[in-house]
N, C-alpha and C positions, 0 to 999 in steps of 0.2 A: 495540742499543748505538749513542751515538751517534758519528759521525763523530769521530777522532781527530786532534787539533791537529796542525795543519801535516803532515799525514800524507796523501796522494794518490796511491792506489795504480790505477795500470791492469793492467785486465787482458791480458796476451798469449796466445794462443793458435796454438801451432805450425803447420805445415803437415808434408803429406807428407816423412818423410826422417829426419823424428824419432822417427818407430814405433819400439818395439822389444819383442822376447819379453815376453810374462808382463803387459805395462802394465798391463792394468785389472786382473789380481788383486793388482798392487803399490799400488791407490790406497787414500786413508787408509781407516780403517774409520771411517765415519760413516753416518746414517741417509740424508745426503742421495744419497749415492755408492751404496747399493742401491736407494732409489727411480728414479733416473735410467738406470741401468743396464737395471731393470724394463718403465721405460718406452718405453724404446728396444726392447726385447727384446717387448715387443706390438706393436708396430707394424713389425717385422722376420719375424713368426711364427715368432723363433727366438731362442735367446740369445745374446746380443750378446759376453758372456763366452767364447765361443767362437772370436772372432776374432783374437786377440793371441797365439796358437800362431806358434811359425816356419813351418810349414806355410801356416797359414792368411794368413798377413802376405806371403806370394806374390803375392797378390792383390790391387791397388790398391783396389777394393772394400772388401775385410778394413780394410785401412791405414785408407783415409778414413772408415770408419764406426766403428772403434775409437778416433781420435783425435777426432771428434766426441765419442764418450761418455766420454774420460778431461777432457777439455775445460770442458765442460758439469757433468760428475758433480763436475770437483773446484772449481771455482767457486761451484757453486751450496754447496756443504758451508763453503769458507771461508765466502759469505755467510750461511749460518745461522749461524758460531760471531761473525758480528759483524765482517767484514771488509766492507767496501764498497770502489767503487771510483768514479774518478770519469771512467773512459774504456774503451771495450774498443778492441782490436785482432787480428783473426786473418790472419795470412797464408796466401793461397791460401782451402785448402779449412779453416783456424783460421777465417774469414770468417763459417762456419756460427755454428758457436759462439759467438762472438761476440756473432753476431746473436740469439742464441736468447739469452743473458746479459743481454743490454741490454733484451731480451721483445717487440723487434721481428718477432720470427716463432715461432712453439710448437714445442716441439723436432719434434713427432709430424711437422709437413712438414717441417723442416729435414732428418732423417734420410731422407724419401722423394726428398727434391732430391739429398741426397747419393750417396745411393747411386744414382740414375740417374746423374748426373754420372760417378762413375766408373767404373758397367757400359760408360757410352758412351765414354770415352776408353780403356778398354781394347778395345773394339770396333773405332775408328777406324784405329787404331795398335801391331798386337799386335808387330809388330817392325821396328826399321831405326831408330828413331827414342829421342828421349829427351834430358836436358837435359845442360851444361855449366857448369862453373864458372870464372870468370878471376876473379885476386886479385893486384892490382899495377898493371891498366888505370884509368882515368874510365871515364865512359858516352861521352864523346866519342869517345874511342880504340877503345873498343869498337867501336860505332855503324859507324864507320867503315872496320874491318876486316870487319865481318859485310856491311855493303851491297857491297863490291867478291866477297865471296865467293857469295851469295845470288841463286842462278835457281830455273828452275821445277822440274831436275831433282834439286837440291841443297838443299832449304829451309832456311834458318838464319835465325833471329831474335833480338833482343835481348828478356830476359823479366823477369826482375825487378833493379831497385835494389835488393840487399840492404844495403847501404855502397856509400861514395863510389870507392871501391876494390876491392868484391869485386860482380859483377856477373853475372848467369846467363844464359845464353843456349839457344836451343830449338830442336829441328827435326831435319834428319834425320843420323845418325850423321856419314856421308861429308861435307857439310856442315858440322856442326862441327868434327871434326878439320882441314879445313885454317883454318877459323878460328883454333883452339887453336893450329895450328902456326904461325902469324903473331903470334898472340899473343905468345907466350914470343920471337918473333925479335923482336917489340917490347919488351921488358922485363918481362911479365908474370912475377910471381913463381912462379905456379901457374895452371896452366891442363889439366884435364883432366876425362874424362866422370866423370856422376853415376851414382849406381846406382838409376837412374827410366826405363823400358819408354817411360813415353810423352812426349808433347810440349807441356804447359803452356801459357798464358801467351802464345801467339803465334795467328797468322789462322787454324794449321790447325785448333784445334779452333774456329772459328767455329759451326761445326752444332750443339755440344753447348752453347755462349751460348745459340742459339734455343730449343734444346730447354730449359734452363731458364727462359729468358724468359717461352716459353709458359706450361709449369706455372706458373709467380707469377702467369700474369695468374688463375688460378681459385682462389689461396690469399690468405686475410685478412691482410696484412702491417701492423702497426701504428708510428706514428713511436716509433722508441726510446726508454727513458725516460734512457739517459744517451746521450751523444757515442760515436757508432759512427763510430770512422776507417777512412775509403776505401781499399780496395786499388790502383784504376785510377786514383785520381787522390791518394791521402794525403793526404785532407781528411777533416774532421770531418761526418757530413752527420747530418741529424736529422729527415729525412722517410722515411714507409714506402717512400714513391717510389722516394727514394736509396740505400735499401738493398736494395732489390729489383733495382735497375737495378748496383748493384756482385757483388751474390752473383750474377747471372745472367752477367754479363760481365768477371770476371777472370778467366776459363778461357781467353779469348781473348785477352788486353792484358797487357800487363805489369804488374807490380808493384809499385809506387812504396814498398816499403816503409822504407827509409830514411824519406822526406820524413814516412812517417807516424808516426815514432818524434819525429822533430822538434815535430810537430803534436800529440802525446802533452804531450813537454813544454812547449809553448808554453800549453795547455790550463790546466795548472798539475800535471800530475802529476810526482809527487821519486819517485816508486818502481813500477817495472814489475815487475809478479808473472808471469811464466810459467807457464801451466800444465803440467803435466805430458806425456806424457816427454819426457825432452832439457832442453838447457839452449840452444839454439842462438842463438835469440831473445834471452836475456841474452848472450850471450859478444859478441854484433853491438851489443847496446846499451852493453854496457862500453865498448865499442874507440872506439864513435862518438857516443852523447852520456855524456861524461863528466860531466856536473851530475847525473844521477839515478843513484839507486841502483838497478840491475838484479838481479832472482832468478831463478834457473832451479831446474832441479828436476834430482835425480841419484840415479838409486836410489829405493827405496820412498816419497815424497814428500819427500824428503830436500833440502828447501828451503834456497838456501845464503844467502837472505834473512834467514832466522830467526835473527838474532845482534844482542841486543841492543846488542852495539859499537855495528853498523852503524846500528841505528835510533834509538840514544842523541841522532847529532846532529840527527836529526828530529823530533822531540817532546821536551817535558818531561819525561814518564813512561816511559822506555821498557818497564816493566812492564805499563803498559796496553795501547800498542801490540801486545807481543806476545805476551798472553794468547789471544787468540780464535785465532792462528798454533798455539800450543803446545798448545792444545787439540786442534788438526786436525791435529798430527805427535809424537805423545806421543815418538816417538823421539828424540825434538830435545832436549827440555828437558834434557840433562845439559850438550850442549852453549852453549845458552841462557846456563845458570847461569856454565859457563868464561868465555862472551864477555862478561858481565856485569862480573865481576870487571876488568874490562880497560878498564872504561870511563873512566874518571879518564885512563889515558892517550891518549885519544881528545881528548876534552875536548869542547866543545860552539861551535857556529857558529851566524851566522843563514845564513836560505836554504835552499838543499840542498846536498845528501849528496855529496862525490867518491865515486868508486872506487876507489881507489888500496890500500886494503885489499883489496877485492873481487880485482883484478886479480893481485893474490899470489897469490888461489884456484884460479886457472884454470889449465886444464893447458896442453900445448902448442898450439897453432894447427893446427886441421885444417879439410880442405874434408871438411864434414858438412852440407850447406845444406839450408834446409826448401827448398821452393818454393810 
């Protein structure tokens, strides 16, 4: 199918935080969604399907190797039904996926990198430690409260840009709490810990960067075939190089994910797809680039993209648009059909899409952050 007028969708891909019970037997039924699942499951010598238990989701391991295969499986199924896209982006360990999406790396080593990654960060750090969330700081503010708090026996780091305003920070329990508690005496709206074992994103897992570094240098990594945006620096980069050099090293660096939501749409993409589960990745692009239209996912692929309102003012047809969607969420199309009818009072724009519809649909503001 080809490419749909003025329609430029990227792909997003969660991180840790957005796990939840049941995900992969909640993804669509499609052919592509059991070969992926399959293939992951030989090269694990065991079924992947097995990880997404509460039990199992204990396990940072379980977490990041189930959010690779909901990632990957529901991506590659939109692009069978005829969804293309014209940029990925995964935050954190979404970075894998991504990468395997764009066909810079085969999923068979992506899922071997992965799951090292996070045997070894539950290795390094099985407790004391773990991340934080402020929302109502800058990075400045931040920055600044974390360096007067931050020695050798206390480690705190700043870790990812989620927004210009909501900012994560890393390292060890005691350490952030008097962060947090400086925070809120500085105006922070919300400031408190995440429910993440270990430490992301900052120098202490250094060791587990090398350790991946090494593995890439003996695996075939090829230059992407579309624009893979940078975790460590939220740039577009388009060499095997640069992407081997970011999956290896944003276990250790921050997150620039803001700047890479920016570079999404600078790119020219009007609509970020989320892949499945959570929605957390869209509710951060709702808040903060208000020109595109954001979709997350809620419930059984329960995409809140899929509303030809919404896509009316991006295309001519929004029929077309969103046949290949409704194909991949048979659940949808009652709904489809209601927002259809709504269209006339939408009416049509050039450009892209507000949010302002979208922003009605979201629930209340919580600290639920991938990392």
């Amino acid at each position: 199918m080809a490419r749909i007028a003025n329609v430029n969708p990227a792909f997003l891909f969660p991180g840790q935080g957005a796990q939840q019970p049941g995900m992969l037997h909640e993804l669509v039924d499609d052919p592509a969604v059991q070969l992926t699942l399959d293939e992951i499951s030989d090269v694990l010598k065991s079924d992947v399907r097995l990880l997404d238990s509460p039990e199992a989701l204990n396990s940072t391991v379980s977490v990041q190797l189930a959010l690779l295969a909901s990632g990957v499986a529901t991506a590659r199924a939109l692009q069978r039904q005829g969804v293309t896209c014209c940029a990925v982006a995964g935050l954190s360990v979404g970075a894998f996926a991504a990468a395997v999406v764009a066909e810079a790396i085969p999923l068979k080593d992506a899922v071997i990198l992965v799951r090292s990654r996070a045997e070894k960060m539950e290795q390094l750090y099985p407790v004391g430690y773990g991340l934080a969330a402020i929302v109502g700081l800058n990075e400045r503010q931040v920055t600044a409260i974390v360096n007067a708090v931050h020695t050798a026996a206390t480690p705190v780091f700043v870790g990812n840009i989620n927004a210009p305003r909501q900012i994560v920070i890393a390292g060890s329990i005691e350490g952030m709490q008097k962060v947090l508690e400086e925070a809120s005496r500085n105006g922070a709206r919300k400031a408190e810990l995440l429910h993440v074992s270990v430490p992301p994103h900052c120098p202490l897992l250094s060791s587990v960067a090398d350790s991946l570094r090494h593995q890439l240098n003996f695996m075939q990594l090829k230059p992407p075939k579309l624009p893979y945006i940078a975790n460590v620096n939220g740039r577009a980069v388009r060499s095997a190089s640069a992407v081997a050099t970011d999956l290896a090293d944003n276990i250790a660096h921050g997150v620039r994910w803001h700047d890479a939501t920016i570079v999404a749409e600078e790119l020219g993409c009007n609509l970020f797809l989320e892949m499945p589960p959570g929605h957390t990745l869209t509710d951060l692009a709702e808040e903060n680039v208000p020109s595109v239209t954001a979709c997350g996912h809620n419930g059984p692929f329960q995409t809140r993209f899929a509303t030809r309102r919404r896509l009316s003012v991006l295309c001519e047809d929004p029929n077309e648009a969103i046949n290949p969607i409704a194909r991949c969420s048979p659940r949808l199309e009652n709904r489809i059909s209601n927002a259809l009818s709504d269209r006339s009072a939408v009416g049509r724009r050039s450009g892209v899409a507000t949010n302002r519809h979208a922003a009605s649909l979201l629930p209340a503001r919580r600290i639920h952050l991938d990392y």
